[in-house]
C-alpha positions in Angstrom: 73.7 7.0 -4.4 71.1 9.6 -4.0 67.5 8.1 -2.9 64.6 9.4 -4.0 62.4 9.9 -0.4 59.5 11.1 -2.3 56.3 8.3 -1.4 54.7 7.7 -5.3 50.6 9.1 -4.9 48.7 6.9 -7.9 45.5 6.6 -9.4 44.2 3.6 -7.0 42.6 1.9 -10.9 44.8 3.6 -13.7 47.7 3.7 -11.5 48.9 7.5 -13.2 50.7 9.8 -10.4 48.2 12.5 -8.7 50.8 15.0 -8.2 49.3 17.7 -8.6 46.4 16.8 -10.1 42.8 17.2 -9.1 41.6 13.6 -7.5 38.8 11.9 -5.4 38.6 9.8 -2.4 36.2 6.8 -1.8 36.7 4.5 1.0 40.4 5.8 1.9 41.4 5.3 -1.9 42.5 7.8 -4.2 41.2 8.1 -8.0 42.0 10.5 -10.7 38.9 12.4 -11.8 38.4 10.1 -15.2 38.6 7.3 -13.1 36.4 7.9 -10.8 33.2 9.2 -13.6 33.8 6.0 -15.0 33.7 3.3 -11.9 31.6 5.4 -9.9 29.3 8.0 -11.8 25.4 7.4 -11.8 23.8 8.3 -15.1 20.8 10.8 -15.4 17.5 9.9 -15.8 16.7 12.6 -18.0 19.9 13.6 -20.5 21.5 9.9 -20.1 24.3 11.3 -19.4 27.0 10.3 -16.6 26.8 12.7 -13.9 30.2 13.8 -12.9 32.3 14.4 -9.7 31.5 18.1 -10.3 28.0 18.1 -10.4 25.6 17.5 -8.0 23.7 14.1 -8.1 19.8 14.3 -6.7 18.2 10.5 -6.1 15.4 9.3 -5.9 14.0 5.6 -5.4 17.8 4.5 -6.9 17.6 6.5 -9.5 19.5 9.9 -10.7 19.7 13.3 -12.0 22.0 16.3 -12.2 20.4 19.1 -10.5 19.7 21.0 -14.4 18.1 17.8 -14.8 15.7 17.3 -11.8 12.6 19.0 -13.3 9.0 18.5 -13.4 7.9 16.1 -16.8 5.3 18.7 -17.7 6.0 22.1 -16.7 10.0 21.5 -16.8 10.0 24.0 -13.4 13.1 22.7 -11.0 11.7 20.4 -8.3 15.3 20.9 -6.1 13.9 21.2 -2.7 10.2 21.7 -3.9 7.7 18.8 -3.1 6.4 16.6 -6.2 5.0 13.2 -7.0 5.9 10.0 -9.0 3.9 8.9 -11.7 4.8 6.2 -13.7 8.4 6.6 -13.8 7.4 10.7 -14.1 8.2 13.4 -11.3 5.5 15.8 -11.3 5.8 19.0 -9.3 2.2 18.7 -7.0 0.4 21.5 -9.2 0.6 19.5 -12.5 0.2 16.1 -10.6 -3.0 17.5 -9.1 -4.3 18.6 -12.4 -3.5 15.7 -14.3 -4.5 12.7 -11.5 -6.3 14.5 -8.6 -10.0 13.8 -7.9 -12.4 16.7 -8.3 -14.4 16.9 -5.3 -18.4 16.2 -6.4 -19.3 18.8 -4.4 -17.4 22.1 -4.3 -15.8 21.0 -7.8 -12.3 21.9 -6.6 -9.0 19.7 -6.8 -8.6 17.4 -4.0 -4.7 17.7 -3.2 -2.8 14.8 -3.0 -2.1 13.6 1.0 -5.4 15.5 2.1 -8.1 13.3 3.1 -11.3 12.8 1.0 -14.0 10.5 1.2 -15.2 8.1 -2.0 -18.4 6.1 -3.2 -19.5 4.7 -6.1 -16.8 6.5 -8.1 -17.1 10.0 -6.8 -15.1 11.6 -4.3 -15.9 14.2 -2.0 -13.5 16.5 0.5 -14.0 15.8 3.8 -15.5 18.8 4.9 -17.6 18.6 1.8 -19.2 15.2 2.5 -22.3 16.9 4.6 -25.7 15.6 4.5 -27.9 17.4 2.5 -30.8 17.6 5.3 -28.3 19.0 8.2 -26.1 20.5 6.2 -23.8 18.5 9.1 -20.1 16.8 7.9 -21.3 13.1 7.5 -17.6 11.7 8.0 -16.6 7.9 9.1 -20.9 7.7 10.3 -23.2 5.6 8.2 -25.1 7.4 6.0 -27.6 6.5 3.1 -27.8 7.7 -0.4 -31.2 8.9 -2.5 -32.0 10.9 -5.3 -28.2 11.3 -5.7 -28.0 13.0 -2.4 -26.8 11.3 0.8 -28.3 11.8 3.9 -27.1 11.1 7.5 -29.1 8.3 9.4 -31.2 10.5 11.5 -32.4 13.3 8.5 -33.2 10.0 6.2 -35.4 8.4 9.1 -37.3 11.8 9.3 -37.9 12.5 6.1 -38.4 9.3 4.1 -38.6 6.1 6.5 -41.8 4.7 6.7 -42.8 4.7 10.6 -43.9 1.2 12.5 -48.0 0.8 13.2 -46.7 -0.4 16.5 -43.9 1.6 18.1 -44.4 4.3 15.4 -40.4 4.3 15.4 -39.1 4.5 11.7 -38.0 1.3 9.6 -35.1 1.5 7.6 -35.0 -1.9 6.4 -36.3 -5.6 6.6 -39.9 -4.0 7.5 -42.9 -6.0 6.9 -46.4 -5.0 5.2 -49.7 -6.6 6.6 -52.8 -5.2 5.8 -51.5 -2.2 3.6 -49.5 -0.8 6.7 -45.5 -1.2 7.7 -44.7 -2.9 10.5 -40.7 -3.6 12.2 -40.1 -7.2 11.9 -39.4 -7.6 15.1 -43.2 -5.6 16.1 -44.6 -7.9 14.3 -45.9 -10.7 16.2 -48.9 -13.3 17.2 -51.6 -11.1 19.6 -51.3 -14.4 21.7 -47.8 -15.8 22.7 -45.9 -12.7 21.0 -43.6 -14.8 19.0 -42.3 -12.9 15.4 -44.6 -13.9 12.6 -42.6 -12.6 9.8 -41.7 -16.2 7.6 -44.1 -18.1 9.3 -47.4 -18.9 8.9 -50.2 -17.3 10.3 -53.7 -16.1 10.3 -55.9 -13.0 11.7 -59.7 -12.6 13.6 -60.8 -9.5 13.9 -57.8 -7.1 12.9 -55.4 -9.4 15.1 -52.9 -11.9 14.1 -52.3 -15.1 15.5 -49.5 -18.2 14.6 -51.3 -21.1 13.7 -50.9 -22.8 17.5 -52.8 -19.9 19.4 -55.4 -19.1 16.7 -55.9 -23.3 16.5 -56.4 -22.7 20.5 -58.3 -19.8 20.7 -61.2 -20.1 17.7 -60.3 -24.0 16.4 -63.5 -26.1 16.7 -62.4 -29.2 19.2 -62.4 -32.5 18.3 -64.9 -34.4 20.0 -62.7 -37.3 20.2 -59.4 -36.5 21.4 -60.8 -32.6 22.7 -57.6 -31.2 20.4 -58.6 -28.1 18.3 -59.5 -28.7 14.4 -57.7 -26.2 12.2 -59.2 -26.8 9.2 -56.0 -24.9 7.8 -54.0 -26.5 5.3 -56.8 -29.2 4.0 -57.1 -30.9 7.1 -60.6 -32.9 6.7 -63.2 -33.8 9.5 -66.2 -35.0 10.3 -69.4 -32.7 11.4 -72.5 -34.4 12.7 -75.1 -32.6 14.9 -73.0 -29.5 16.0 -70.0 -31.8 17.1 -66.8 -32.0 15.2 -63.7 -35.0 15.1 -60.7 -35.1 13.1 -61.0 -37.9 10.8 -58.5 -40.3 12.1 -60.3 -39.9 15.6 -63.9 -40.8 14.1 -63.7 -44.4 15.5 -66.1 -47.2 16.8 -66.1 -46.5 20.9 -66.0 -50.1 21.9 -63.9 -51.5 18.7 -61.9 -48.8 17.2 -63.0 -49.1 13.9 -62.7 -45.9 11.4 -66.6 -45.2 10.5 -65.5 -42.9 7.9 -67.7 -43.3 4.9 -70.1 -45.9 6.7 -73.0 -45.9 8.9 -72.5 -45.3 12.8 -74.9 -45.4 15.7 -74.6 -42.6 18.8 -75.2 -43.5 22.6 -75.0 -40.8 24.5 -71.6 -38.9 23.2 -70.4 -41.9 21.8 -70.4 -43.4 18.1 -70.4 -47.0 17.6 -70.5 -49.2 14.3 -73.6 -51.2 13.9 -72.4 -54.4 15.0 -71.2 -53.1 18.0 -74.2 -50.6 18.1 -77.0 -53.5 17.6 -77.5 -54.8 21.1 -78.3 -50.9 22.5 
């Protein structure tokens, strides 16, 4: 009996012969044409439809167009081999994108282009090269700069024109300065005429023009105790005793031979000492 030699050539799913018949390969397998659309075919984002074995499909991000399909959402011009931009779920050629979601630059009033750099503060944005100091006319760029009158000036132009200069170094302070007698001062300028040490946030005090801490001025002008020789401040309530040009703190006006306080009572003197009367009576 005759043989027939001929090797059958399916559909690898539907299983119909290919003779003759348009097909497709995927991974070594053939399928007929309606086979393949329907396992295998993406379906567009735009017309929904499946897009088939004949057409060309364009991805993006896992999703899929046929090339009539793969257009801008606003000006519907082709973006096939054009650049464009995603914006919520929307491809946007980079004209319409830049119209619709670019910055303005503050400055030169122009579209800032997507992917070009540009600087931003307090909700403005600026090109690069149109971020300049409005003293030096100089690109301000990653440097520190500081803002006034809705104009932003580079360190260097703000400290000449506005800063306030420092009594003492006559350098210009920027911040944290300090104001004695009506005139600025740099913190760290501002110290006691005695040991130097920064006054600003302590206490101090002033003879003639100069300032002083508490401890050198106590030093320096204090009347001293006549007791323990330590200086009287008389800052801060601190009481004392006068009597005949001498001074003492009151915890040191005390009975020479017995110690006791004669604050508020009668005293004797001998010499440079004070005595109570008791002790005082035998002189």
């Amino acid at each position: 009996p005759d043989t027939n030699m001929t090797e059958r050539f399916d559909c690898h799913y539907c299983n119909d012969s290919l003779f003759g018949k348009k097909y497709i390969l995927r991974e070594d397998s053939p399928y007929c044409v309606k086979c393949y659309e329907h396992l295998f075919s993406n379906t567009c984002e735009e017309c929904k439809k499946p897009i088939g074995a004949d057409c060309k499909d364009l991805s993006y991000k896992e999703r899929h167009w046929h090339e009539t399909c793969f257009h801008c959402f606003q000006c519907k011009n082709s973006l096939v081999d054009k650049p464009f931009a995603a914006k919520e779920e929307h491809l946007l050629c980079t004209d319409c994108y830049s119209n619709e979601y670019s910055s303005k630059c503050n400055e030169c009033k122009k579209t800032i282009m997507p992917g070009t750099r540009k600087m931003e503060y307090k909700g403005n944005s600026w090109h690069e090269t149109c971020f300049i100091c409005y003293r030096c006319q100089q690109p301000i760029g990653t440097k520190s700069f500081i803002p006034k009158d809705n104009q932003n000036f580079c360190v260097p132009c703000y400290e000449k024109q506005f800063a306030m200069q420092c009594v003492q170094c006559k350098k210009a302070i920027t911040t944290g300065g300090v104001t004695y007698r009506e005139q600025p001062w740099h913190k760290e300028c501002f110290v006691c005429t005695g040991c130097k040490k920064q006054l600003s946030g302590q206490r101090f005090t002033s003879r003639d023009e100069f300032a002083y801490c508490l401890s050198c001025f106590c030093n320096l002008y204090a009347k001293k105790c006549a007791g323990c020789t330590n200086p009287i401040s008389g800052l801060g309530g601190t009481k004392y005793i006068s009597f005949e040009e001498r001074q003492w703190h009151n915890d040191c006006f005390n009975c020479k031979k017995c110690s006791l306080s004669l604050v508020g009572r009668g005293f004797l003197t001998e010499r440079d000492d004070i005595l109570c009367p008791e002790c005082g009576k035998d002189i």
